[in-house]
C-alpha positions in Angstrom: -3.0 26.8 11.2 -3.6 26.2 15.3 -3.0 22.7 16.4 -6.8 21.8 16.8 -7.5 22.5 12.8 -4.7 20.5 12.0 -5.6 17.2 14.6 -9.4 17.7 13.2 -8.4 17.6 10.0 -5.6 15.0 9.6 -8.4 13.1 11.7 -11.1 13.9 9.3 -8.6 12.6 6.3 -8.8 8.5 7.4 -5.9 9.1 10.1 -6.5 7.5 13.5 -7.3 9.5 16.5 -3.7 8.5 17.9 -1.8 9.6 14.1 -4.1 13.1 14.3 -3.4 13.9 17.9 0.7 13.5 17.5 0.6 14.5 13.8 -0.6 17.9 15.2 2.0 18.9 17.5 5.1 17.4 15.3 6.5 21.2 14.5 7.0 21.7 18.4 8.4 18.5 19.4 10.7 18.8 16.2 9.5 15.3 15.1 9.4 14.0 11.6 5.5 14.0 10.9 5.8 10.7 8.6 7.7 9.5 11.9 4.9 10.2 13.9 2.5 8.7 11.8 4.3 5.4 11.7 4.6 5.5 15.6 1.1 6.2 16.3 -0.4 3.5 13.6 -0.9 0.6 15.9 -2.8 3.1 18.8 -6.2 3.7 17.1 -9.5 2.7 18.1 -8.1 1.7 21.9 -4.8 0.4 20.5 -5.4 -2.2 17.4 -9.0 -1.5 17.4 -9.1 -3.3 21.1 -11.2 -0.8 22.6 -8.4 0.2 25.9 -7.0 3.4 26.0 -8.6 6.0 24.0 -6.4 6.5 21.1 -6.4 10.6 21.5 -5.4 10.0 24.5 -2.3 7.2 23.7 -1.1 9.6 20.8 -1.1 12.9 23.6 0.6 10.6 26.3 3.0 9.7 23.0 4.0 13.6 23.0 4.5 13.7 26.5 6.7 11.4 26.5 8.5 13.1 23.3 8.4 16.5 25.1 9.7 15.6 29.0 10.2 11.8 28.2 13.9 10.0 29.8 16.1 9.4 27.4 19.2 7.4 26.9 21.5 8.1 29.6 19.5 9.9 31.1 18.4 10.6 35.0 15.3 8.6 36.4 13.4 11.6 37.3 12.7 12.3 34.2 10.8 9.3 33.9 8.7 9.9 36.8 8.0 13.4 35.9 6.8 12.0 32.8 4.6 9.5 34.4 2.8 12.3 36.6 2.5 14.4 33.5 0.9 11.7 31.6 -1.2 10.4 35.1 -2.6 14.1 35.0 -3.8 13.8 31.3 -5.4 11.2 31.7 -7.1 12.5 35.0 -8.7 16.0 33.2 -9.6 13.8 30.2 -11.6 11.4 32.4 -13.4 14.2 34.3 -14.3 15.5 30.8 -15.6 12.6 28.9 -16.1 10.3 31.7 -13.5 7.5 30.9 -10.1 6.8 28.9 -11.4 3.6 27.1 -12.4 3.5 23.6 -15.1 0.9 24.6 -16.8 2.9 27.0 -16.3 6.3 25.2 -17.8 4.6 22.4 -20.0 2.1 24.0 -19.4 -0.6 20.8 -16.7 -3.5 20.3 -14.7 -2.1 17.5 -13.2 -5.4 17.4 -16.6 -7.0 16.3 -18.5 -6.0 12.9 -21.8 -5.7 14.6 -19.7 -3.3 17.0 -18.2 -1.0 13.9 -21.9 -1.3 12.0 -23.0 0.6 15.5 -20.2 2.8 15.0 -20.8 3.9 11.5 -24.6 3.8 11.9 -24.5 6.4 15.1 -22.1 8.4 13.6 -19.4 7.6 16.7 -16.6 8.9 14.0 -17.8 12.9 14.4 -20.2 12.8 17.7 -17.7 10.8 19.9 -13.9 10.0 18.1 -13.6 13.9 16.8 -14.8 15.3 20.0 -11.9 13.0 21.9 -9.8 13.9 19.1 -10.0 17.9 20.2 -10.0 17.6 23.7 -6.5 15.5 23.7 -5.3 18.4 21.2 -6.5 21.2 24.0 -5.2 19.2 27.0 -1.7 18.5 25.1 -1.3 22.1 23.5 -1.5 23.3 27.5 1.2 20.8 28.3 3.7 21.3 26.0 2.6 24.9 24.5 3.0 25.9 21.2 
């Protein structure tokens, strides 16, 4: 099964847009995909339901970091080429969908039950989230490949 089936689905199954993104691409990094769920708990909905950076977007930059990420002892560089990686992400997914924040992809205050009532009631889960959801899996599977 291709890494978009499995984001959509583990998304589609209650998983945050974060957990599905990362969940997707744990074979290739040669991450534990429990691991990974943990991890990326706390990034939905614009980190803790806050509405900032899109959560597709925080679990792709999470695999980035995985993939080229500095690690202990490590040299600087890798850092920075991690940052530029991640900077570029963010850049295509903007031009696709206009912004990284939740808030504005969403256009509701998830933190607010008159924002998720606008959520459920416009369908925001399937015509925005999943859509988010498979453009981080497209942009990330480019990155790091297969």
């Amino acid at each position: 099964m291709n890494s978009s089936h499995v984001a959509e689905g583990k998304f589609l199954a209650g998983y945050n847009c974060a957990q599905a993104v990362l969940f997707a691409h744990c074979d290739n990094l040669g991450i534990d995909k429990d691991l990974a769920l943990r991890l990326a708990c706390g990034l939905g909905a614009g980190v803790a339901r806050e509405g900032e950076i899109c959560g597709a977007v925080s679990g792709a930059i999470v695999a980035i970091g995985i993939k080229y990420g500095r690690g202990e002892g490590e040299d600087k560089a890798k850092a920075e080429e991690t940052y530029a990686r991640a900077a570029e992400f963010m850049a295509k997914f903007k031009e696709r969908h206009g912004s990284v924040s939740c808030r504005e992809l969403t256009g509701c205050d998830l933190r607010t039950a008159e924002g998720r009532r606008v959520f459920v009631e416009n369908d925001l889960l399937h015509r925005t989230c999943a859509r988010c959801v498979e453009t981080a899996d497209e942009f990330l599977l480019a990155e790091i490949g297969a």
